[in-house]
C-alpha positions as CSV (number, residue, x, y, z in Angstrom):
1,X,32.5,-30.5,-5.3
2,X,33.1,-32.8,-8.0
3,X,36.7,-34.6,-8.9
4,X,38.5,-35.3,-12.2
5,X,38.9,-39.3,-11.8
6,X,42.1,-39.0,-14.3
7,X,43.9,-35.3,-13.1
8,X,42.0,-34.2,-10.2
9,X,40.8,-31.2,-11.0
10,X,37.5,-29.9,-8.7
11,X,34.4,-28.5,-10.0
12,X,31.6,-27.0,-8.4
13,X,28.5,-29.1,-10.7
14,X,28.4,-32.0,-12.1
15,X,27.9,-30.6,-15.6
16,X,31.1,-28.6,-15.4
17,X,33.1,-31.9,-14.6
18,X,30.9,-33.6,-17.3
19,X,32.2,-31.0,-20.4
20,X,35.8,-31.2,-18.9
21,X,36.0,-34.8,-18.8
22,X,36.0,-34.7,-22.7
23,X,39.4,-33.0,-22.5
24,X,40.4,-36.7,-21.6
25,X,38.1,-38.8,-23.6
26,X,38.4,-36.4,-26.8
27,X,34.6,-36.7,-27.3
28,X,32.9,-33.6,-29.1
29,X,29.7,-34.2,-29.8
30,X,28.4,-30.9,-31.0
31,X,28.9,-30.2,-34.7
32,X,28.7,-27.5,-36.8
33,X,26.5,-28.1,-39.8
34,X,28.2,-25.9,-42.2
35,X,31.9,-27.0,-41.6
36,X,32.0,-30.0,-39.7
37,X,33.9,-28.4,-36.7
38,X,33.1,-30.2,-33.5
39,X,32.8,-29.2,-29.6
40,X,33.0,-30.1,-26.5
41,X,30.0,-28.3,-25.1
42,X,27.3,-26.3,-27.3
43,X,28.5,-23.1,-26.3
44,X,31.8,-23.4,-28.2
45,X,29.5,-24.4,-31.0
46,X,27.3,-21.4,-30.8
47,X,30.7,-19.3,-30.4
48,X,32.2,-20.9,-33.8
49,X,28.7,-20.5,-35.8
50,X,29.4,-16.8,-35.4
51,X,32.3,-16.7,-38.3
52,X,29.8,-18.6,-40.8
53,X,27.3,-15.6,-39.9
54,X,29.5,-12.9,-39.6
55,X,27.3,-12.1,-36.0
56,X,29.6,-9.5,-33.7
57,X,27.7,-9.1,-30.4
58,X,29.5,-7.4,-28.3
59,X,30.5,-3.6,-29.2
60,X,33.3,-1.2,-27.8
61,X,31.2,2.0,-26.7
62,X,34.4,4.0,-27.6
63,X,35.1,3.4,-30.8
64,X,32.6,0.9,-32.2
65,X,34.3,-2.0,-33.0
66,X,32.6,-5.0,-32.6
67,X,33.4,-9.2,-31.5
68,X,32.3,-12.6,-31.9
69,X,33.7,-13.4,-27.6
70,X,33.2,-11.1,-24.9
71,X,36.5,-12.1,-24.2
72,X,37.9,-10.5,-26.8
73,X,35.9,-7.6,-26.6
74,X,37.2,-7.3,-23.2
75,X,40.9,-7.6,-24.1
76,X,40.3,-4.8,-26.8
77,X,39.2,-2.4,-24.3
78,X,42.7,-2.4,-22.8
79,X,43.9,-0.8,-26.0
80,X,41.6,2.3,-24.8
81,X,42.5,1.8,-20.7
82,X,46.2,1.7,-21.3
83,X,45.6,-1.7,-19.1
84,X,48.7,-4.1,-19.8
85,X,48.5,-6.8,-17.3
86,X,51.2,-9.2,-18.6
87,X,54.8,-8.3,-17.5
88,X,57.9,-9.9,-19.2
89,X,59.8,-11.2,-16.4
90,X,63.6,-10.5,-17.9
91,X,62.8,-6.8,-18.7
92,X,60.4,-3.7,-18.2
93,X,57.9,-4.1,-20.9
94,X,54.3,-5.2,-20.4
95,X,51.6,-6.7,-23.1
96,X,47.8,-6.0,-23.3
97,X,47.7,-9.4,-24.4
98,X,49.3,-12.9,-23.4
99,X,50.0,-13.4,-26.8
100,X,51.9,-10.6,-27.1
101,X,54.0,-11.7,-24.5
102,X,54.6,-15.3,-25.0
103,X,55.9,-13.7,-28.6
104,X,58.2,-11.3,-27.2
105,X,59.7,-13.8,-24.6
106,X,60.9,-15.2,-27.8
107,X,63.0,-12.5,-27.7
108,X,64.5,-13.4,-25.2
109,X,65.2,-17.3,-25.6
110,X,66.1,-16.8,-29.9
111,X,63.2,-19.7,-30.1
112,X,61.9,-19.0,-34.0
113,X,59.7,-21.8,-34.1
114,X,58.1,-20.6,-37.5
115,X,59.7,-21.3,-40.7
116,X,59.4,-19.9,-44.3
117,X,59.6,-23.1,-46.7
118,X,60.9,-20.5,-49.6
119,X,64.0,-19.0,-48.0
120,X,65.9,-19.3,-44.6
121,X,64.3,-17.0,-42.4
122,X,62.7,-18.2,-39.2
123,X,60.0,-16.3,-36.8
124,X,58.6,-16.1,-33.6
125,X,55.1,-15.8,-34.1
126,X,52.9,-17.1,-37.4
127,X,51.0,-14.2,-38.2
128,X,54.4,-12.7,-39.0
129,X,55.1,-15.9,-41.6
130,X,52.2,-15.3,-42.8
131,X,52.6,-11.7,-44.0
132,X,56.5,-12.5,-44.7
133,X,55.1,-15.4,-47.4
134,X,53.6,-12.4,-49.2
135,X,56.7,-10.9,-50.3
136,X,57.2,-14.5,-52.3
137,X,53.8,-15.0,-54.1
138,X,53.5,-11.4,-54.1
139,X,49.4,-11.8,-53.0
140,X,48.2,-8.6,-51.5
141,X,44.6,-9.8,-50.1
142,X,43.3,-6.6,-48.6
143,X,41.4,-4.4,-50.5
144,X,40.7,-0.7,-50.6
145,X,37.2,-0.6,-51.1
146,X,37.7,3.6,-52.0
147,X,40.2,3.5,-54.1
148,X,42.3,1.2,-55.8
149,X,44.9,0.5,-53.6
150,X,45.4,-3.4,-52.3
151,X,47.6,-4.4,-49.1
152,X,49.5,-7.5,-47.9
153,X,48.2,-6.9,-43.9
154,X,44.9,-6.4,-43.0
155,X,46.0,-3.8,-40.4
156,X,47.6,-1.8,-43.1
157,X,44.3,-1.5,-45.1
158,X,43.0,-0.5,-41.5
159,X,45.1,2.5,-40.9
160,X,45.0,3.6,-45.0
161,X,40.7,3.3,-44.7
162,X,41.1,6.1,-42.3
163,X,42.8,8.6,-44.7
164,X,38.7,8.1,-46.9
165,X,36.8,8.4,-43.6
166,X,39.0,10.7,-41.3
167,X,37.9,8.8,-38.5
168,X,40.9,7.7,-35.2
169,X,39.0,5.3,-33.1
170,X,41.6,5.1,-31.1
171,X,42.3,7.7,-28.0
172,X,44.7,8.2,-25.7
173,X,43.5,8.1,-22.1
174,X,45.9,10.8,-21.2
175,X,45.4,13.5,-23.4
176,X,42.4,12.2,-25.9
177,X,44.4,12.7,-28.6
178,X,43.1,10.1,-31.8
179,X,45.1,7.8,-34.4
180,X,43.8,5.6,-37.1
181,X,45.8,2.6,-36.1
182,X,46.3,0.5,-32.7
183,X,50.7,1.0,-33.3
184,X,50.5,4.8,-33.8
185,X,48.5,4.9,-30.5
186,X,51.1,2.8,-28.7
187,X,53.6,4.8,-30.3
188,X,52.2,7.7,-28.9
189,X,51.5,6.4,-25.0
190,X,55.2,6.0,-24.8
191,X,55.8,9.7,-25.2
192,X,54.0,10.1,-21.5
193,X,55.7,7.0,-19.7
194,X,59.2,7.8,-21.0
195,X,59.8,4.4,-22.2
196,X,62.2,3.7,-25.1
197,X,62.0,0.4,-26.0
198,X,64.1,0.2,-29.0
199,X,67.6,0.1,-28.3
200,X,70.7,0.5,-30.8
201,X,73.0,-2.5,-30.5
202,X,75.9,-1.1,-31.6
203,X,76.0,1.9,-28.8
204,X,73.1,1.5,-26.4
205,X,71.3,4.2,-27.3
206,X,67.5,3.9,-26.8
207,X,64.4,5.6,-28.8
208,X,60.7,5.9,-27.7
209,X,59.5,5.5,-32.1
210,X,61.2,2.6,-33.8
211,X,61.4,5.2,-36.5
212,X,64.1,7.1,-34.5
213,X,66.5,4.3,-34.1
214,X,66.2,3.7,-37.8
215,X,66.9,7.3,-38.4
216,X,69.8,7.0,-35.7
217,X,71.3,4.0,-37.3
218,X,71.5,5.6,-40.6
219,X,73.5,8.2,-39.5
220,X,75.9,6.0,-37.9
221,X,76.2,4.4,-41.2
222,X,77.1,7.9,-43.3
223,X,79.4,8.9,-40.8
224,X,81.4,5.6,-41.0
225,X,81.3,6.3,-45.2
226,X,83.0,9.7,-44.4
227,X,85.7,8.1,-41.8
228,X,86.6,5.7,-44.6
């Protein structure tokens, strides 16, 4: 076994202690020729060439989507297994990814750490910021390459593609029924666990679809019009 002289961590070659050691001494000393990116160890580099090349590897046999990591390839799969191995630890709900949960432990906390520069709002992860700053520059980057139709998420253009093409790559491993986007599947899955995560603040009613609770609180609206 090799040590870490400055944390202490053991490794099993001297190679692996080698490319960790950098971690301390901030040497990376593989570059990328195209973007000037830099590495600790050449199979990061090899990894990052991928988005210059636009190479995807490693395919999903159930639907055909394809990655530049096996990593992420194997995280995706979970989508099709049902497999959602990180538990919040205040409440019932469980993530396919860490992500995922670090964001909805935000929850939680009220931590908003991301912050629009053009109005007040605040958010918990960046991605949404980065959709919300659409609504000021008005920017919708994601084309329809069918019709002419243009979208401010990526995952929006996703789910609208599969109107042209028909197809649902993603199944549910209960009862094989398809949808054309990873939400309506997850949607869907909740209607066989039972579990209704959105609850109604105002009188702690809980829905399986988001969708219901908007309908519900809508109601609850009208019929406070008529008492007035």
């Amino acid at each position: 076994m090799c040590h870490c002289s400055d944390c202490g961590k053991s490794f099993t070659g001297s190679h692996n202690l080698k490319y960790h050691e950098r971690i301390h001494t901030g040497e990376r000393p593989y570059y990328c020729g195209q973007c000037g990116n830099s590495f600790t160890c050449q199979g990061h580099l090899q990894r990052h060439k991928r988005i210059h090349t636009g190479e995807k590897p490693y395919y999903c046999s159930q639907c055909g989507n394809s990655f530049t990591r096996q990593s992420a390839l194997r995280q995706h799969q979970r989508i099709h297994t049902g497999e959602r191995p990180y538990h919040c630890g205040q409440c019932e709900k469980s993530f396919t990814y860490q992500s995922h949960l670090r964001q909805h432990e935000r929850l939680h906390t009220g931590v908003r750490p991301y912050h629009c520069g053009q109005c007040e709002k605040s958010f918990t992860c960046r991605s949404t910021l980065l959709r919300h700053k659409h609504i000021h520059t008005g920017v919708r980057p994601y084309h329809c390459g069918q019709c002419e139709k243009s979208f401010t998420r990526q995952s929006h253009l996703q789910r609208h593609q599969g109107i042209h093409t028909g197809v649902k790559p993603y199944h549910c491993s209960q009862c094989e029924k398809g949808f054309r986007d990873q939400s309506a599947l997850y949607s869907h899955q909740q209607s066989h666990t039972g579990q209704k995560p959105y609850l109604c603040g105002q009188c702690g009613r809980s829905y399986t679809h988001s969708s219901s609770l908007r309908t519900h609180k809508c109601s609850n609206v009208k019929s406070s019009d008529l008492d007035l």
